[in-house]
C-alpha positions in Angstrom: -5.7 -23.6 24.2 -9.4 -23.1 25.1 -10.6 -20.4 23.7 -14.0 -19.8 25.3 -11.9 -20.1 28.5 -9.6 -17.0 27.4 -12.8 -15.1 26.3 -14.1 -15.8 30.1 -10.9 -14.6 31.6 -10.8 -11.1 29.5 -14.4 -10.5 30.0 -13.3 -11.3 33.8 -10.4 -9.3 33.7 -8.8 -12.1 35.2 -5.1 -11.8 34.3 -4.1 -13.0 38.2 -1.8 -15.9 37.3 0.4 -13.6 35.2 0.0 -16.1 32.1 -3.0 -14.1 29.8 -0.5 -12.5 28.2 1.4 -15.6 27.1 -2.4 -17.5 26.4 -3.4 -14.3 23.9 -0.1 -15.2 22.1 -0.1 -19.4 21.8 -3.7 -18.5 20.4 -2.3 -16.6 17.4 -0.3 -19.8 16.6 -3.8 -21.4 16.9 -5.6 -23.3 14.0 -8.9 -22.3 16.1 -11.3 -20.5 13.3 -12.1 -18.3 16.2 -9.1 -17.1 17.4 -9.5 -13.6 16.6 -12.1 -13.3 18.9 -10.2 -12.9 22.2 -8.1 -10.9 20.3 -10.9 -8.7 19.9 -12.1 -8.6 22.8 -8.4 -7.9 24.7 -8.4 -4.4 22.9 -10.5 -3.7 25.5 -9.1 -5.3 28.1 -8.7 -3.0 31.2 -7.2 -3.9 35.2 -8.0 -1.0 37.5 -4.5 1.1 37.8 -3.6 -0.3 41.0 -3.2 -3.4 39.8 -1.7 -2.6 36.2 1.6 -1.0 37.6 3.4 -2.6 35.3 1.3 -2.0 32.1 0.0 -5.4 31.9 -3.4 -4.3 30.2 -1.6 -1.9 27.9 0.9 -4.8 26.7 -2.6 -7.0 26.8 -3.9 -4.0 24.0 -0.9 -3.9 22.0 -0.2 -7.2 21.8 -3.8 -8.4 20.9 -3.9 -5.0 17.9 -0.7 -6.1 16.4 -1.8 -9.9 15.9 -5.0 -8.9 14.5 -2.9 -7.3 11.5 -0.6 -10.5 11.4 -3.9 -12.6 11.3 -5.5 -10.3 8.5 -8.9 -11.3 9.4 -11.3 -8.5 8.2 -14.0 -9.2 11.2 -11.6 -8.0 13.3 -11.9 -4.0 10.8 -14.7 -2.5 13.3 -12.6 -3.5 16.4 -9.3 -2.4 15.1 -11.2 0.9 14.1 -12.8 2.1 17.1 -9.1 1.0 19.2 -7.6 3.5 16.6 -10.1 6.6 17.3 -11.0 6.0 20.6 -7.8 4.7 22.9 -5.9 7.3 24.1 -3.0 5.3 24.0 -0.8 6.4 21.2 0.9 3.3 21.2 -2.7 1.0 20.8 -3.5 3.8 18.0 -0.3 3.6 16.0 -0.8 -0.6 16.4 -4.2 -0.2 15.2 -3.7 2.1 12.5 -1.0 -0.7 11.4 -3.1 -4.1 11.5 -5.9 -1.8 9.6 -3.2 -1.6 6.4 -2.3 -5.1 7.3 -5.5 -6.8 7.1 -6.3 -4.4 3.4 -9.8 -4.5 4.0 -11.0 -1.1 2.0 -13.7 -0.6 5.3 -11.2 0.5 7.1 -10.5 3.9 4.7 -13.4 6.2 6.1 -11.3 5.2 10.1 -8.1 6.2 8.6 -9.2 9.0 7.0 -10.9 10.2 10.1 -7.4 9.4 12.1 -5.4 11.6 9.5 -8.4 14.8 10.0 -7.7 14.4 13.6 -4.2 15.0 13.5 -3.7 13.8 16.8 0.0 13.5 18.2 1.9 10.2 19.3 2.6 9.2 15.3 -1.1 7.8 15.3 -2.0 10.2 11.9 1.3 9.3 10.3 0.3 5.7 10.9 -2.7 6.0 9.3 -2.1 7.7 6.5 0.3 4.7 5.8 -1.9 2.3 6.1 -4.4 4.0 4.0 -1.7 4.2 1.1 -1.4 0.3 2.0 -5.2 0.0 1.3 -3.9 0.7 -2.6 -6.8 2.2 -3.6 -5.5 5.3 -6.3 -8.8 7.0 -5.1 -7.8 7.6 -1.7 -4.5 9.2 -2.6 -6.4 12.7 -3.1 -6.4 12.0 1.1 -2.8 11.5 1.4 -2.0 14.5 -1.3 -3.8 16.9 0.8 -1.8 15.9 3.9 1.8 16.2 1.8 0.1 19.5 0.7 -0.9 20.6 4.6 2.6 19.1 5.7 4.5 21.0 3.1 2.4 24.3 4.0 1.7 24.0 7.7 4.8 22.3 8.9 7.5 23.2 6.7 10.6 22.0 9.4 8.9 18.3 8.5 10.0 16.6 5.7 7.5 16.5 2.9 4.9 13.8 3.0 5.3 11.0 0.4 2.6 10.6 -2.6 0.6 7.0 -2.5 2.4 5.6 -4.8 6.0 5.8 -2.7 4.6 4.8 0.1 3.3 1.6 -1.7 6.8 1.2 -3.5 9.0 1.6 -0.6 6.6 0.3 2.3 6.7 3.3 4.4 4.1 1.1 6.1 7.3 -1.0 7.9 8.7 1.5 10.1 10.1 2.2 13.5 6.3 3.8 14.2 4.3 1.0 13.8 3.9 0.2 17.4 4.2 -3.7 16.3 8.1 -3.7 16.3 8.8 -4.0 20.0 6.5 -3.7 23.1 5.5 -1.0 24.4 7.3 0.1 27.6 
């Protein structure tokens, strides 16, 4: 696999031949030091919507968020972060807000935190505030008590939220709304 190749093609927005999906994953498999980086760079990866009619550059997204949390690589925090806030793409946020728990780098909290204030729909909050539990850091569980305490008050049909310390001791993290168990459709 040549990397700097796959970097040209996704700064390109080449994804012609059909096969950048399947290159993005035989890099993860990669013992390349820098084969993060065109996973960082496919979060951005757009085609003009009359040639992504069958959600190539979404699955492009997805894929590339969810194997920057199986990597762990911390350079790729500041990517995963801005994918999280900024895509409106529920199911790149959710992905994001996973591989940000996954990876455990602490940068991430003050993203998270801002996901959860945010609120927005599509699971991405509920993500985050899992992955900020997953961060394990007892100081940012004053965060996820004020959400159980919002939740409980301002949306009492919902189940309660769970304190930090369940979430850590069950792994609320691994759920059906991670966005990483099964492409996005």
């Amino acid at each position: 696999m040549d990397i700097n190749l796959l970097i040209a093609r996704l700064e390109a927005e080449d994804a012609a031949d059909g096969d950048l999906l399947a290159d993005l994953q035989a890099v993860t498999t990669s013992d390349d030091p820098r084969r993060a980086e065109p996973l960082i760079r496919a979060l951005k990866f757009r085609l003009p919507d009359i040639e992504d009619d069958d959600n190539l550059g979404l699955d492009i997204r997805w894929m590339a968020a969810c194997a920057l949390g199986s990597l762990r690589d911390p350079g790729a925090v500041p990517a995963l972060a801005d994918a999280l806030l900024e895509h409106d793409e529920d199911e790149i946020g959710r992905a994001a807000a996973w591989a940000l728990g996954a990876i455990g780098d602490r940068s991430a909290a003050s993203a998270l935190q801002e996901a959860i204030r945010r609120q927005d729909g599509g699971g991405r909050w509920e993500q985050a505030a899992y992955a900020l539990a997953r961060l394990d850091n007892p100081e940012l569980d004053v965060v996820l008590d004020d959400l159980r305490e919002w939740r409980i008050s301002g949306a009492p049909g919902l189940a309660p939220m769970p304190r930090g310390p369940e979430i850590r001791e069950r792994r609320l993290w691994d759920n059906q709304f991670t966005g990483c168990d099964e492409r996005p459709g």
